[in-house]
BADRENGU-274003 format. One record per residue (C-alpha): x, y, z. Coordinates in nm, 4 decimals, decimal comma. Layout:
BEGIN
{x:X&y:Y&z:Z}
...
END
This chain:
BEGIN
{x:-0,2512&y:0,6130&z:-4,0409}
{x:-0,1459&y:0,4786&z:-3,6756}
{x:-0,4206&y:0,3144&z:-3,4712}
{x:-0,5778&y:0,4477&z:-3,1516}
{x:-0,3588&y:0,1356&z:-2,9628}
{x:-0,0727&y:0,2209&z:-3,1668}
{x:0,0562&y:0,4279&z:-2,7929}
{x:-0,0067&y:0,1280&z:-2,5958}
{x:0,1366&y:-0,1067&z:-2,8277}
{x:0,4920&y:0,0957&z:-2,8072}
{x:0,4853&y:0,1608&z:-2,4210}
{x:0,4298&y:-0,2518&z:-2,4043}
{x:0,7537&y:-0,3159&z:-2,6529}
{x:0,9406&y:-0,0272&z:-2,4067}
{x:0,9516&y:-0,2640&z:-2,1349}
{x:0,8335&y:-0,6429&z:-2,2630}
{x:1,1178&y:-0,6078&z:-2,4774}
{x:1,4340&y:-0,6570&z:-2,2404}
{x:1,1759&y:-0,9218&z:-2,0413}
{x:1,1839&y:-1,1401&z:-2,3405}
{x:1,5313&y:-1,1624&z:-2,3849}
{x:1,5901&y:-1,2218&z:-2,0195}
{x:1,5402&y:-1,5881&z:-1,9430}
{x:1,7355&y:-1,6941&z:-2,3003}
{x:2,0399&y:-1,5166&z:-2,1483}
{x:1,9915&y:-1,6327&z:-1,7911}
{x:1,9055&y:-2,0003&z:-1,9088}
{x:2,2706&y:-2,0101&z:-2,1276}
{x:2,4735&y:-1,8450&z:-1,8246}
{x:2,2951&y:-2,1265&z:-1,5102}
{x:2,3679&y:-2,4580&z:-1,8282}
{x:2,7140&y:-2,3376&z:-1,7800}
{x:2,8021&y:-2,1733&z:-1,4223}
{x:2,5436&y:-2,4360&z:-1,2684}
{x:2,7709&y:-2,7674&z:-1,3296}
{x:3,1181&y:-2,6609&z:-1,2260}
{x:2,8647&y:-2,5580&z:-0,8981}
{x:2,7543&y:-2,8948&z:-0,8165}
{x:3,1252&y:-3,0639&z:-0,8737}
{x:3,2438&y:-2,8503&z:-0,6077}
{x:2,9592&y:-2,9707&z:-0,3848}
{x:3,0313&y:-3,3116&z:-0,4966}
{x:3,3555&y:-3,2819&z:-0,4152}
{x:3,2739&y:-3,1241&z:-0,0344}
{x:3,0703&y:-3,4369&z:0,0135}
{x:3,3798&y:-3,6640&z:-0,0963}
{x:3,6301&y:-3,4730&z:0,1227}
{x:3,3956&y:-3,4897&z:0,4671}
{x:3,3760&y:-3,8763&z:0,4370}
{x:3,7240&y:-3,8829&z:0,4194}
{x:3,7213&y:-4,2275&z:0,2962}
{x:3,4428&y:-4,3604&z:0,4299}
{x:3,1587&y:-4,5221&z:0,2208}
{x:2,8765&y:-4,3051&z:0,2220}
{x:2,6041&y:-4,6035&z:0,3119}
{x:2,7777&y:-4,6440&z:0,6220}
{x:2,7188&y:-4,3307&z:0,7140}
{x:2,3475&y:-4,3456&z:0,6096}
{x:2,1509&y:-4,5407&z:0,8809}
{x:1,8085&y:-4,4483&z:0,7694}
{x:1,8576&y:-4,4874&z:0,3887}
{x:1,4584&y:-4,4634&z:0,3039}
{x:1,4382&y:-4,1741&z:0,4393}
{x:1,6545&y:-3,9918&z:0,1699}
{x:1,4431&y:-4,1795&z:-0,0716}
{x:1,2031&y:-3,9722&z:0,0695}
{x:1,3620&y:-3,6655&z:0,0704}
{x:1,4667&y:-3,6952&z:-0,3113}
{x:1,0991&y:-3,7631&z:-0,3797}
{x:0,9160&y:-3,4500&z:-0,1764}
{x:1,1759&y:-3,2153&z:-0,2854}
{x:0,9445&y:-3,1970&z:-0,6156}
{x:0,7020&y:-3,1163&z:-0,4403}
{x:0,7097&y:-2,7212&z:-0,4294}
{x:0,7880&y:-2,7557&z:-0,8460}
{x:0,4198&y:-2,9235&z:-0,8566}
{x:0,2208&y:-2,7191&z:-0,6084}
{x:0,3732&y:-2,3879&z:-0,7624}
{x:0,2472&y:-2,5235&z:-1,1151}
{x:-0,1217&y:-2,6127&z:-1,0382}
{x:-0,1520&y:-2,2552&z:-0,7955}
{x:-0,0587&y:-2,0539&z:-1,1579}
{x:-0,3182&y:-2,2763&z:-1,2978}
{x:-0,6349&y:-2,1999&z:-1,0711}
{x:-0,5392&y:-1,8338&z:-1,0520}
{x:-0,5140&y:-1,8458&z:-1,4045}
{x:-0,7961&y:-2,0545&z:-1,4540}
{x:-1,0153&y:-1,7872&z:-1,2309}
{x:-0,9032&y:-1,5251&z:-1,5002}
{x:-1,0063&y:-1,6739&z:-1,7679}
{x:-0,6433&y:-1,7239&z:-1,9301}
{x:-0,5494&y:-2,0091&z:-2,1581}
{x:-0,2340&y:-2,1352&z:-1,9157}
{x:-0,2850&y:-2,4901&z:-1,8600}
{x:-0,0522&y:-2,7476&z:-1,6101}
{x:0,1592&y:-2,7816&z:-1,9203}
{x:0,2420&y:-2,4106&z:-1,9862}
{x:0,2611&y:-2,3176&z:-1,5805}
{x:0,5347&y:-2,6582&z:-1,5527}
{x:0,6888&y:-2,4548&z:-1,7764}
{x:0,7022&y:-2,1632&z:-1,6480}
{x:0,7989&y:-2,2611&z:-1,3391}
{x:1,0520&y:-2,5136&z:-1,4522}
{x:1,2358&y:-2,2391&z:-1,6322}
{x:1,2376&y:-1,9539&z:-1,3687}
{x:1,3971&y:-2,2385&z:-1,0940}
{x:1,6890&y:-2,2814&z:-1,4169}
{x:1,6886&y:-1,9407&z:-1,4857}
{x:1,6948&y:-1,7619&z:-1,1129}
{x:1,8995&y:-2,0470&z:-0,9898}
{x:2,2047&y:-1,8072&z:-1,1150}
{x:2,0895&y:-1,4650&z:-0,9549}
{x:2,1488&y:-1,3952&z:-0,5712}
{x:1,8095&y:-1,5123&z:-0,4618}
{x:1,7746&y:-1,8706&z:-0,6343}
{x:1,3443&y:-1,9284&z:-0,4784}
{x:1,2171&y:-1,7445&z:-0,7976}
{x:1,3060&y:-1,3542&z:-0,9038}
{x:1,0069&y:-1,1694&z:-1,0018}
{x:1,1652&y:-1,0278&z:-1,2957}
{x:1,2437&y:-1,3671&z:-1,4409}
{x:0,9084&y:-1,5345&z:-1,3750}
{x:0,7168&y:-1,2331&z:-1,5201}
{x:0,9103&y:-1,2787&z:-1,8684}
{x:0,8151&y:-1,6514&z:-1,8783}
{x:0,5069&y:-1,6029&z:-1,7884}
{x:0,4664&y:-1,3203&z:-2,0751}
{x:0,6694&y:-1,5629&z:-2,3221}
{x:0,3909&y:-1,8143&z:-2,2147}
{x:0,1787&y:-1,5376&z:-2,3796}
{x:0,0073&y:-1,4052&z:-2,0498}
{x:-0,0543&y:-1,0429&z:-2,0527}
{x:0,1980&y:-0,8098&z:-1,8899}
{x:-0,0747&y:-0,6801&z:-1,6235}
{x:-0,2252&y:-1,0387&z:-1,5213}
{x:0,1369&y:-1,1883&z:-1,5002}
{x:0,1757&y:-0,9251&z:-1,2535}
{x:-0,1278&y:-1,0351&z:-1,0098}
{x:-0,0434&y:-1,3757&z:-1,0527}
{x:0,2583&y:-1,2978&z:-0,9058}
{x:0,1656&y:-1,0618&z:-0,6466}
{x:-0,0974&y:-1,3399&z:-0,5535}
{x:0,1709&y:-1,6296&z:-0,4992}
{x:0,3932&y:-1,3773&z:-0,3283}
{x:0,1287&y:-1,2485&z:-0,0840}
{x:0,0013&y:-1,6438&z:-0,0039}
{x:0,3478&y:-1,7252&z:0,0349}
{x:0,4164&y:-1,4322&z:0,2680}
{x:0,1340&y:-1,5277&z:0,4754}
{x:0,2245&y:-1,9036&z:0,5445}
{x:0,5897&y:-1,8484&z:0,5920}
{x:0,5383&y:-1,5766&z:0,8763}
{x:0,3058&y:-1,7950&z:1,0242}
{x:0,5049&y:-2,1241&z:0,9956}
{x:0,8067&y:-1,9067&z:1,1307}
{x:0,5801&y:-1,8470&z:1,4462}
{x:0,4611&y:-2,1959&z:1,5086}
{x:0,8493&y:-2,3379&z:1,4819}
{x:0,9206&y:-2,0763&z:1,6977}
{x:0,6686&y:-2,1397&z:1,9597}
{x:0,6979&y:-2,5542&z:1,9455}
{x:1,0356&y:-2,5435&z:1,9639}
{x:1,0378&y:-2,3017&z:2,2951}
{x:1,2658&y:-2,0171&z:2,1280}
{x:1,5851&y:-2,2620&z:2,1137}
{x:1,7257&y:-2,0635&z:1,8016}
{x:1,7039&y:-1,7704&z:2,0588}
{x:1,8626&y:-1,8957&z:2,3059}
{x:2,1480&y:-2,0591&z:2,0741}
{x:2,2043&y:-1,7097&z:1,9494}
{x:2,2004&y:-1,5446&z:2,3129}
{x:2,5103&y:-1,7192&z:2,3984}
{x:2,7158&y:-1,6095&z:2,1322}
{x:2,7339&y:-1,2409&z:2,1298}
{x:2,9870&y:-1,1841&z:1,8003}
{x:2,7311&y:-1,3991&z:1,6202}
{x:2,4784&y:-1,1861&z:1,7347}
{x:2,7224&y:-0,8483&z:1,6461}
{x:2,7739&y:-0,9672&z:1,3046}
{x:2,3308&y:-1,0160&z:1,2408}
{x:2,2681&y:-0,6554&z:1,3589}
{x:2,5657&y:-0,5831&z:1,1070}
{x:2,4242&y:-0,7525&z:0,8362}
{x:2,0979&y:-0,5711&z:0,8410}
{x:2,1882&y:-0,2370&z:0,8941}
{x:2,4075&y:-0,2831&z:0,5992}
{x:2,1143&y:-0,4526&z:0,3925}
{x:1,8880&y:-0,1529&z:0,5441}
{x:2,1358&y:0,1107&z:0,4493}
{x:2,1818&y:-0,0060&z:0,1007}
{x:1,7962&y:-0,0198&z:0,0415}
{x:1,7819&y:0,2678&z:0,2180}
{x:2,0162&y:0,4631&z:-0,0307}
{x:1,9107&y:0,2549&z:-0,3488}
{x:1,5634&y:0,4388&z:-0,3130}
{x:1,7396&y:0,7911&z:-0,2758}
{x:1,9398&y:0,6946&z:-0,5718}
{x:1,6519&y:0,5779&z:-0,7924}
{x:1,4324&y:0,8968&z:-0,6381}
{x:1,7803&y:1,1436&z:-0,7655}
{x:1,7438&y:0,9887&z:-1,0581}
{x:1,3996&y:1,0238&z:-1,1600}
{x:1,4238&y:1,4005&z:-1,0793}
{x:1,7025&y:1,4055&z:-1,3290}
{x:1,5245&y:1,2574&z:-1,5616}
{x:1,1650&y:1,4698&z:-1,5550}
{x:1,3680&y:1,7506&z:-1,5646}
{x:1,5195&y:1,6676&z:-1,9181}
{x:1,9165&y:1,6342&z:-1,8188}
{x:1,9469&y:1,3262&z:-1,9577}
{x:1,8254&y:1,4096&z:-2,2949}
{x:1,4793&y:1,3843&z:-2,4641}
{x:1,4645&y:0,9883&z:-2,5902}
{x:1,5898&y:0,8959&z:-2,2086}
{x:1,2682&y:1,1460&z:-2,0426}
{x:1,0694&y:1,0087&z:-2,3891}
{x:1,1396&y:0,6275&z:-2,2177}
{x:1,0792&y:0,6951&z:-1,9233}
{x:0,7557&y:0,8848&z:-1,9598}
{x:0,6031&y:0,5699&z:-2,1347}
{x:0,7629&y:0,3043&z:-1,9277}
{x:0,5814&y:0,5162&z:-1,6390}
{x:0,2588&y:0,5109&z:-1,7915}
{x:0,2718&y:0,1275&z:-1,8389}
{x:0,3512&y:0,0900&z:-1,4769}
{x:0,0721&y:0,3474&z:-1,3547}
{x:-0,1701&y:0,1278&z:-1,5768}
{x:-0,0490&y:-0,2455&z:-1,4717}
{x:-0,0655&y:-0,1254&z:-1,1008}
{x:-0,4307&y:0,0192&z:-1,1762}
{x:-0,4631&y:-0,3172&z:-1,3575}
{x:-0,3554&y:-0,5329&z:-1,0678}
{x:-0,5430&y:-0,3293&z:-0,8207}
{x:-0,8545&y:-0,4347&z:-1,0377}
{x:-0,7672&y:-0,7974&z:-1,0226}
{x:-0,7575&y:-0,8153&z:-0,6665}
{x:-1,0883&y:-0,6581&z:-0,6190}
{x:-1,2067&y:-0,8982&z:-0,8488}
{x:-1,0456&y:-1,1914&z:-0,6166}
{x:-1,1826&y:-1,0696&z:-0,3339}
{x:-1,4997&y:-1,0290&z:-0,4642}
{x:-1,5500&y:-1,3992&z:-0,6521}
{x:-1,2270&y:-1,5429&z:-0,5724}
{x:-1,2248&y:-1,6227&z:-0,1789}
{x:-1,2149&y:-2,0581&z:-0,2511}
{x:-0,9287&y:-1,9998&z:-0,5094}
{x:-0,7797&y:-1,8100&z:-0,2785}
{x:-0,8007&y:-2,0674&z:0,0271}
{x:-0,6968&y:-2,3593&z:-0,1645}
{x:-0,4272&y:-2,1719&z:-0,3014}
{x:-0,2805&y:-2,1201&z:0,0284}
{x:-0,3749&y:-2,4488&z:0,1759}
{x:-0,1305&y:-2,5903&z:-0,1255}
{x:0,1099&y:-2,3004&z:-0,0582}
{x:0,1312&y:-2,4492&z:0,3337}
{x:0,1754&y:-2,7617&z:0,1915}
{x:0,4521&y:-2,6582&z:-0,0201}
{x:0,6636&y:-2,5066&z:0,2378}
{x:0,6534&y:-2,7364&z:0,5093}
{x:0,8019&y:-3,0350&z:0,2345}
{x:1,0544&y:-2,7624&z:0,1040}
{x:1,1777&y:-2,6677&z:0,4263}
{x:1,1598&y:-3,0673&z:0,6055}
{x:1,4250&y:-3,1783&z:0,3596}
{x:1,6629&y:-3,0860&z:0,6060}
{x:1,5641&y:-3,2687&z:0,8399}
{x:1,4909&y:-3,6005&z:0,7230}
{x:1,8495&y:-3,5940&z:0,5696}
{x:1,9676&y:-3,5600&z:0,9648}
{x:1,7462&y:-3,8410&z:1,0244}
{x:1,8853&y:-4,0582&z:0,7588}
{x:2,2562&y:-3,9696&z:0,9428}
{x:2,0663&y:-4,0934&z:1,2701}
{x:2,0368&y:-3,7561&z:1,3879}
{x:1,7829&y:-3,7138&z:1,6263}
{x:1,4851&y:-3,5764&z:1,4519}
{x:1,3589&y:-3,2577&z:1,5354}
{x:1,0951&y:-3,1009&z:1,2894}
{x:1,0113&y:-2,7679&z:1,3984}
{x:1,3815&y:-2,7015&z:1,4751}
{x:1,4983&y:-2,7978&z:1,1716}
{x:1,2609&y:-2,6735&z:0,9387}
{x:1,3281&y:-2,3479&z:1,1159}
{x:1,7035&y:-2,3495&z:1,0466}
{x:1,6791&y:-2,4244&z:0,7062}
{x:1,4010&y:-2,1350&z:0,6362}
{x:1,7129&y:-1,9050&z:0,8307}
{x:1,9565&y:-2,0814&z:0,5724}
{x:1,7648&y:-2,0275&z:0,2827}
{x:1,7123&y:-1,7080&z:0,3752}
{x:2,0877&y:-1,6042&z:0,4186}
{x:2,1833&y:-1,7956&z:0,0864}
{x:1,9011&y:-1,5817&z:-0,1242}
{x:2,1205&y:-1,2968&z:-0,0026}
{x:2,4698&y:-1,4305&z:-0,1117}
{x:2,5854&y:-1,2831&z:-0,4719}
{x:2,6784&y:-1,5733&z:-0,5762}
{x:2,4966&y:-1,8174&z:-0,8489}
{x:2,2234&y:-1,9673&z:-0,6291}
{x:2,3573&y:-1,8692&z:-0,3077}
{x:2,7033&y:-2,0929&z:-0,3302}
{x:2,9055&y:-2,0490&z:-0,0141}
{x:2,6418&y:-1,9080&z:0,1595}
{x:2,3868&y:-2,1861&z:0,1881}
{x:2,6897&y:-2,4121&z:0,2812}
{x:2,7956&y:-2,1669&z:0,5643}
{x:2,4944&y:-2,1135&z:0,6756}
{x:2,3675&y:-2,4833&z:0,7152}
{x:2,6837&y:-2,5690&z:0,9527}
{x:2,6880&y:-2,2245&z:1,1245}
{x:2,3239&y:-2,3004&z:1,2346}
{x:2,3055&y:-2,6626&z:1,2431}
{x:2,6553&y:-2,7030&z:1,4309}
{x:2,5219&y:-2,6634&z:1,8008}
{x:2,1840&y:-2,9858&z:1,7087}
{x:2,4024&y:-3,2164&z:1,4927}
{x:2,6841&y:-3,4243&z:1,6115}
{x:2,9722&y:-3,2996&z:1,3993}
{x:3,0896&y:-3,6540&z:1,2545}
{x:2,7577&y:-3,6329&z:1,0958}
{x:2,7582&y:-3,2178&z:1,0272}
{x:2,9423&y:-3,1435&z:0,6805}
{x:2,8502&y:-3,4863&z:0,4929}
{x:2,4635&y:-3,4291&z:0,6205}
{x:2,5103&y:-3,0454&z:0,4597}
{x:2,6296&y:-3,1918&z:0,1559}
{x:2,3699&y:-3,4460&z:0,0767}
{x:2,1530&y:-3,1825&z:0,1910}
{x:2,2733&y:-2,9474&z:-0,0400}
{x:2,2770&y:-3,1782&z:-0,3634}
{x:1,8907&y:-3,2806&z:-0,2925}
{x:1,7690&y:-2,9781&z:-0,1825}
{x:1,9086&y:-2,7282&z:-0,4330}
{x:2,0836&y:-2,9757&z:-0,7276}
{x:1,8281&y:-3,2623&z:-0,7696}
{x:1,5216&y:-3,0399&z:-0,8252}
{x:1,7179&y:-2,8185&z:-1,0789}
{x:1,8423&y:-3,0963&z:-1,2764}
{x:1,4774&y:-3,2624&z:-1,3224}
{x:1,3201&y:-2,8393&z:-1,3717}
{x:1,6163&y:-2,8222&z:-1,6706}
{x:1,5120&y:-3,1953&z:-1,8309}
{x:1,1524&y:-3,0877&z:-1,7965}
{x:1,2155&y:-2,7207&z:-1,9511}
{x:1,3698&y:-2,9123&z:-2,2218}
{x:1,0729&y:-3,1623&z:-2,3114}
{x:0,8477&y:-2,9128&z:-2,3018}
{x:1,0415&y:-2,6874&z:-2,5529}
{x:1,1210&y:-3,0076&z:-2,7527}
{x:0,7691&y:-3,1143&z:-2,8848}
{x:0,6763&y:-2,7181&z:-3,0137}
{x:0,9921&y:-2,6879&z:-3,1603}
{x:0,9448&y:-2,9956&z:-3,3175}
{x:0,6373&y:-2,9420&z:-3,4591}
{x:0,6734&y:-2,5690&z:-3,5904}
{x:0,9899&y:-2,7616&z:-3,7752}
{x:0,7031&y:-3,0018&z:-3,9274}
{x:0,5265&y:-2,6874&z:-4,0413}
{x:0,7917&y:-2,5289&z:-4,1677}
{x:0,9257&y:-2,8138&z:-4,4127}
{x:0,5913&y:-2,8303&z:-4,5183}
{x:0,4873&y:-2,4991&z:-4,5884}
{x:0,8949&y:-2,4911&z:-4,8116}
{x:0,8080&y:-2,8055&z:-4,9579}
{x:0,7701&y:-2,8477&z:-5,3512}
{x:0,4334&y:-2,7157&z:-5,4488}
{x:0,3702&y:-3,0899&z:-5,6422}
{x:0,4417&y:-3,2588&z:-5,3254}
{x:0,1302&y:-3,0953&z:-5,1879}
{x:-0,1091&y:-3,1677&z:-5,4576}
{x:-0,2876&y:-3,4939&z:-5,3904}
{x:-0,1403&y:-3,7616&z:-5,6503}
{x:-0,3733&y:-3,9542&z:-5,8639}
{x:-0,5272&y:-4,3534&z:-5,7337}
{x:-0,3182&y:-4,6011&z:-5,9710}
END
């Protein structure tokens, strides 16, 4: 006779299903597309010395020490913020199982359009870290919304330091500007239409056109969505009831996070001897970051390289432009996802390991087991 959960148990395996599948298939496609990626960055960097040793180039070489060092940074903070929201739930995700999560959704997402972390992706680790569907949910929602709130208002403190340079760059060139407003009414009309489409589509389906299991599917993945929204809703009432310290350290790390993440930029200029200029630069490279997350290409290739000299062109001298973008590149996007992969891969070593232990044991003779007699 079926249980009372037996309903919820199914409209879980409707949707947790395809989630659990998803970073195994991302993870294979970024070990392969992810390589052949970085060569061709390599090889940009080879072509714009054009000959020229690379530490002659460098005048400032501690400072890409530096930048190599902080750029793991963000891979920390993100880790330990998991951890205290977790932590104030009540769930058993320690440092070692958030590393992990994040480690593999920088591998995984680093292969999808926008390579700082797809929701999608991070919810399925963080349910194949055995977090329930609903609370992965509001620990996302809860990074998202303290990461919304410092980037807006780092945005409007470059903005202001710097005097509204970036405005005035893009005042005096009026195709640049032409081709922005293009962009996002194209972005807007495509979001725009996507909701019509999905809005078409759900009328279809409640009306039974698509067949019975399709408006059976779709009736149950709608009742686990009506009850993890109801379920996050809950969560955040319960943060911002008994939650308000989490909450500010959370976003005091989150601030912390971004302003290393978005300074690499810089201090690669400054190792070029570019003059440094903080609030510019970490400005720019929030705008390039932002235009690569929208580039379909794995990780934003192409566009995180046009971007960079489009917006850095008019600060940096150009001798110093497209070998600074390159080193940039490598550290910024390269180095962190090569030590996230090796990390991904110790963690999944030692479990793997050890439920190989069990399993010889538990197919071992049944003699071998028996304790053997003293001589």
């Amino acid at each position: 006779m079926p249980s009372e959960d037996q309903p919820l148990i199914e409209e879980r395996a409707v949707v947790d299903a395809p989630l659990s599948a998803l970073p195994r298939r991302t993870l294979t496609i970024a070990l392969w597309v992810l390589p052949f990626v970085a060569l061709a960055n390599v090889g940009a960097l080879v072509w714009s010395l054009g000959g020229v040793n690379l530490s002659y180039r460098i005048v400032e070489p501690h400072l890409i020490m530096l930048a190599m060092a902080l750029i793991f940074v963000p891979m920390l903070t993100n880790s330990v913020r998991l951890v205290l929201w977790s932590r104030f739930f009540g769930l058993d995700l320690g440092f070692r199982r958030a590393l992990k999560v994040t480690t593999g959704t920088m591998v995984a997402n680093s292969v999808t359009p926008s390579a700082t972390g797809g929701m999608p992706i991070k919810l399925a680790f963080l349910i194949g870290a055995g977090v329930e569907t609903r609370r992965a949910l509001a620990l996302i929602s809860f990074q998202t919304v303290e990461d919304a709130l410092v980037l807006f208002s780092l945005v409007g403190i470059t903005l202001g330091v710097t005097g509204f340079a970036l405005f005035d760059f893009l005042g005096q060139d009026p195709e640049l500007v032409a081709r922005f407003d293009t962009t996002v009414r194209s972005i807007s009309m495509v979001v725009v239409w996507t909701l019509v489409g999905l809005a078409v589509l759900g009328l279809v389906v409640a009306a039974g056109l698509l067949g019975g299991r399709v408006r059976t599917f779709a009736s149950k993945a709608s009742r686990a969505v009506k009850r993890w929204v109801a379920g996050v809703l809950g969560d955040w009432g319960e943060a911002a009831r008994r939650g308000k310290w989490v909450a500010v350290v959370n976003v005091m790390l989150a601030l912390f996070q971004w302003c290393v993440r978005f300074s690499i930029a810089g201090l690669v200029l400054a190792a070029f001897g570019v003059e440094w200029r903080p609030a510019l630069y970490w400005l720019l490279q929030y705008l390039v970051q932002s235009i690569s997350s929208i580039v379909p290409t794995p990780g934003g290739a192409g566009g995180a390289e046009a971007g960079f000299l489009l917006l850095f062109a008019p600060f940096v001298d150009p001798d110093a432009l497209v070998p600074a973008m390159s080193t940039w590149r490598l550290i910024f996007f390269f180095l962190p996802l090569t030590g996230a992969a090796l990390i991904f891969f110790l963690l999944n070593r030692k479990p793997r390991a050890a439920a190989d232990a069990v399993a010889s044991a538990a197919n071992a003779p049944e003699t071998a087991r028996l304790p053997q007699p003293a001589e």
